[in-house]
C-alpha positions in Angstrom: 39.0 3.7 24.9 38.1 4.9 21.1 38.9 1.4 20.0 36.7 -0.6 22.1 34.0 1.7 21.6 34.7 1.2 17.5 34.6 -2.6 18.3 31.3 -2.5 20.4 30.2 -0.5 17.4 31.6 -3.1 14.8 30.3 -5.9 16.6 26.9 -4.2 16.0 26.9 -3.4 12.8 28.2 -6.7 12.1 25.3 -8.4 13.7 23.0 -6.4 12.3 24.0 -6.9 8.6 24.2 -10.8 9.4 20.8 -10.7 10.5 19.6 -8.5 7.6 21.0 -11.2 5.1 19.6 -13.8 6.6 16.6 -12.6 6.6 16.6 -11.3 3.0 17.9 -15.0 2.4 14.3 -16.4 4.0 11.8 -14.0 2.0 13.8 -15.0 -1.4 13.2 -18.3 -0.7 9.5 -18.2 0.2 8.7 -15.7 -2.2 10.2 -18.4 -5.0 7.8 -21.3 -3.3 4.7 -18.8 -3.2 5.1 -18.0 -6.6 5.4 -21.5 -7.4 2.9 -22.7 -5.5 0.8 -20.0 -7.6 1.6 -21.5 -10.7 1.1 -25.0 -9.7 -1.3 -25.6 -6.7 -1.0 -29.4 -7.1 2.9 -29.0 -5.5 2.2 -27.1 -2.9 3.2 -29.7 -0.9 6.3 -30.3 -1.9 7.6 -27.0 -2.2 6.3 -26.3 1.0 8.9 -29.4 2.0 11.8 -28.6 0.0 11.2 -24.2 1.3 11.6 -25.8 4.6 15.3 -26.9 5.1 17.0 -24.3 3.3 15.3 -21.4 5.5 16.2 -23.6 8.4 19.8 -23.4 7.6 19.9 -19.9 6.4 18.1 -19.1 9.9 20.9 -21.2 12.0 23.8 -19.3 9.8 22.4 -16.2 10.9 22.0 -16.9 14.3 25.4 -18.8 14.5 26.9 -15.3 12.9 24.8 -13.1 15.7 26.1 -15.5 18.2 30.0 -15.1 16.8 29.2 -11.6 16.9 28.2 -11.0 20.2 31.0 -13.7 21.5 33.5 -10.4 20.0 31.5 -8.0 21.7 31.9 -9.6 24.8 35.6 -10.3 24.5 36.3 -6.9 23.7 36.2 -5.4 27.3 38.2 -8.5 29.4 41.2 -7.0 30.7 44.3 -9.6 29.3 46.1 -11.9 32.1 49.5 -12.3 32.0 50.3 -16.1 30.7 51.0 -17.5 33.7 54.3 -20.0 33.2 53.9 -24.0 33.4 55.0 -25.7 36.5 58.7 -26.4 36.5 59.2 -24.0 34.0 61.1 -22.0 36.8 63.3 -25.0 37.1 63.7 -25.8 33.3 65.1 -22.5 32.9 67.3 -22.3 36.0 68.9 -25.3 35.1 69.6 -24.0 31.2 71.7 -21.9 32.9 
């Protein structure tokens, strides 16, 4: 029971340092385009443009990472089935013999 509450707790933390990267990811990118945009007002537009895909994909690899974590949180409780044997398998086997 210690384990799966270490990987409820791991799953957590996981997410949460995922999201905190991303989001560090974002503000480095539009602090670089405000400060840019400071020193050159006449590109505004196309920083503005070229700040807009990159924070796009660092904002879908973070949620893609909260989403793998909270997949692993979610696994971590399902009780494991026994593999259940093919059909004929009985037969494969009985013949071997």
């Amino acid at each position: 029971m210690l384990y799966l509450g270490l990987g409820y707790l791991g799953a957590g933390i996981g997410a949460g340092i995922c999201l905190l990267a991303a989001s560090f990811g974002i503000a480095r990118l539009a602090n670089a385009a405000l400060e840019g945009t400071a020193r050159q007002p006449e590109a505004a537009g196309a920083l503005r443009t070229s700040m807009i895909i990159p924070a796009a994909l660092i904002e879908g690899l973070g949620f893609f990472a909260l989403v793998i974590c909270l997949l692993v949180a979610l696994n971590l409780g399902l009780p494991k089935t026994a593999e259940t044997p093919a059909p004929g398998a009985a037969q494969a086997v009985e013949a071997h013999k």
